[in-house]
Structure formats: structure tokens, C-alpha cells
C-alpha positions as CSV (number, residue, x, y, z in Angstrom):
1,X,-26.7,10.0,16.6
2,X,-25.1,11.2,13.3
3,X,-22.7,7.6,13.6
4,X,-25.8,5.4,14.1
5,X,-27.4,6.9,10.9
6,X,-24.2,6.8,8.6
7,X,-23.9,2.7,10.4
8,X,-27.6,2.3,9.3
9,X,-26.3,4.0,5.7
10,X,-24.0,2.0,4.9
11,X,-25.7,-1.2,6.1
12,X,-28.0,-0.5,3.5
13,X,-25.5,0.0,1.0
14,X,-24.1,-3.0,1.7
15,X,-27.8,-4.9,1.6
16,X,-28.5,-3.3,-1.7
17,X,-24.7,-3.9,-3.2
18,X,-25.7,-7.7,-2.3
19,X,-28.4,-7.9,-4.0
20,X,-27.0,-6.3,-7.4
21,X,-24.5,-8.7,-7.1
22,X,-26.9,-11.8,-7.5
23,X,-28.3,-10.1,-10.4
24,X,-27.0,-11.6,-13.6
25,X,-27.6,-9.1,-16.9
26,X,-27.9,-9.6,-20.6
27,X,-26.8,-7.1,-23.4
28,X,-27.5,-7.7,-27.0
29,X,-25.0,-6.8,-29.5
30,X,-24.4,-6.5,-32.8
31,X,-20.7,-9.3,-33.3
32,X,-18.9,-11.0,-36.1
33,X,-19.2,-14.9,-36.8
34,X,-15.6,-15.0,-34.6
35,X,-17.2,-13.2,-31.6
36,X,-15.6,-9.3,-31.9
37,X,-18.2,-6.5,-31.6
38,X,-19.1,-4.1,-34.8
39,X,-19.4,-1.4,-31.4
40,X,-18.7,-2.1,-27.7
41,X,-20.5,-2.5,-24.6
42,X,-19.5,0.1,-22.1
43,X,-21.3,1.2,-18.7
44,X,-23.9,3.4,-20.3
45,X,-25.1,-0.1,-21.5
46,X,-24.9,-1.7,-18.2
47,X,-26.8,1.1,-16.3
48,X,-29.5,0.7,-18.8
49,X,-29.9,-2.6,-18.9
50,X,-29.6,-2.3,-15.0
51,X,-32.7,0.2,-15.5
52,X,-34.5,-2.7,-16.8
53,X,-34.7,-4.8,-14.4
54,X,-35.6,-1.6,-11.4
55,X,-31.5,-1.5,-10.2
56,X,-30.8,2.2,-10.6
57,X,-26.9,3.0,-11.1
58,X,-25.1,6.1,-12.4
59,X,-22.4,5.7,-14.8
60,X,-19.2,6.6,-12.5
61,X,-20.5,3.3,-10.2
62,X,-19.4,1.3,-12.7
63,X,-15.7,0.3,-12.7
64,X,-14.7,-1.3,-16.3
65,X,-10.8,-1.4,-17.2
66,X,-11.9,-0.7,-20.3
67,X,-15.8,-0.8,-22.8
68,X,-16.2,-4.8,-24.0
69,X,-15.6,-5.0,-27.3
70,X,-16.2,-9.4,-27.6
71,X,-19.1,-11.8,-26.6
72,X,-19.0,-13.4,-23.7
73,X,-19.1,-13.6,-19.6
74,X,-17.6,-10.5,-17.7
75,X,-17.5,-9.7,-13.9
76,X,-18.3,-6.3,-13.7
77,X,-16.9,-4.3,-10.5
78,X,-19.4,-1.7,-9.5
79,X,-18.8,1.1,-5.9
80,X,-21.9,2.1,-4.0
81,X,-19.9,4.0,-1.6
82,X,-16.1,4.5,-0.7
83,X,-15.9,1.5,1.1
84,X,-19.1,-0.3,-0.4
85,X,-18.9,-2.0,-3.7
86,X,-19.7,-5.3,-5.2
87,X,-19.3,-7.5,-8.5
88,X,-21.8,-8.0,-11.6
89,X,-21.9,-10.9,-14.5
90,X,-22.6,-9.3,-17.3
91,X,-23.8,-11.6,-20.3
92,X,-22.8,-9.7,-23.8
93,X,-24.5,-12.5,-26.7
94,X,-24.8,-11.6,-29.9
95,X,-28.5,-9.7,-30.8
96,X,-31.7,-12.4,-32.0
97,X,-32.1,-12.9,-35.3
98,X,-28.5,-10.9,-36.7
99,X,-27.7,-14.4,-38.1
100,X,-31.3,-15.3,-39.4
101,X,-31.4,-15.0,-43.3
């Protein structure tokens, strides 16, 4: 009984790691004309832009080699479960209106 209930588990784990991995997110930042970040985007930013759109993830579900520290397009790795995990694009552009003078 216990093996049908983790099977069930982990089917939806994999279900839900789907759907985040159709999700495509957008974080603001603050970057030089050239692209570089004044800060970096790191996976407290991803879990709350997650929040946003109703995809709750903790911080140590989020696998990042390192925080993103230029604009642009990353695939961001995330683990639901020792043998569930999934991918994430993750849009970093630079925040409205910075350049507006």
C-alpha cells in the first residue's frame, strides 16, 4: 500500500515538475548599457517571481552554478524530489523605464 502511495507521489511530482517547466519567468533588473547587472539575480529571485505566478518553490529546489549577474535567457535546473526535477527559462531584462530620461 505504502509503494502505491509513494508511485502516486511521485507521479505527481513529476505532473507538477512538468508543468513548471512550461512556465517561462521574467525578472527585472537593474544592468549597464553593455548588459552586466549593478546586483545579481539569484534563486531568492526566482522563487519569488515563481510566487507570482501561484508556483510555490523553496530556495534549495533551485539548482544555479552560480547567482546571474548579465541580461539575458537562462535554463534554470530546479529538483522536486531525489529523482524528480525539471528545467526553467528564466528571462533577466533590464527593469522599465531605468533608461527613460
Amino acid at each position: 500500500k505504502l509503494q502505491a502511495l509513494e508511485k502516486v507521489h511521485q507521479a505527481n511530482l513529476r505532473k507538477k515538475a512538468g508543468e513548471i517547466a512550461k512556465q517561462s519567468i521574467t525578472i527585472e533588473a537593474n544592468a549597464t548599457e553593455d548588459g552586466h547587472l549593478y546586483g545579481s539575480v539569484g534563486a531568492a529571485d526566482i522563487v519569488a517571481a515563481l510566487k507570482k505566478i501561484d508556483i510555490t518553490l523553496n530556495l534549495d529546489q533551485i539548482r544555479l552554478d552560480g547567482v546571474l549577474k548579465e541580461l539575458g535567457l537562462y535554463t534554470v535546473k530546479f529538483k522536486l524530489a531525489s529523482d524528480v526535477d525539471g528545467e526553467l527559462k528564466v528571462w533577466v531584462v533590464p527593469t522599465v523605464g531605468a533608461d527613460d530620461k
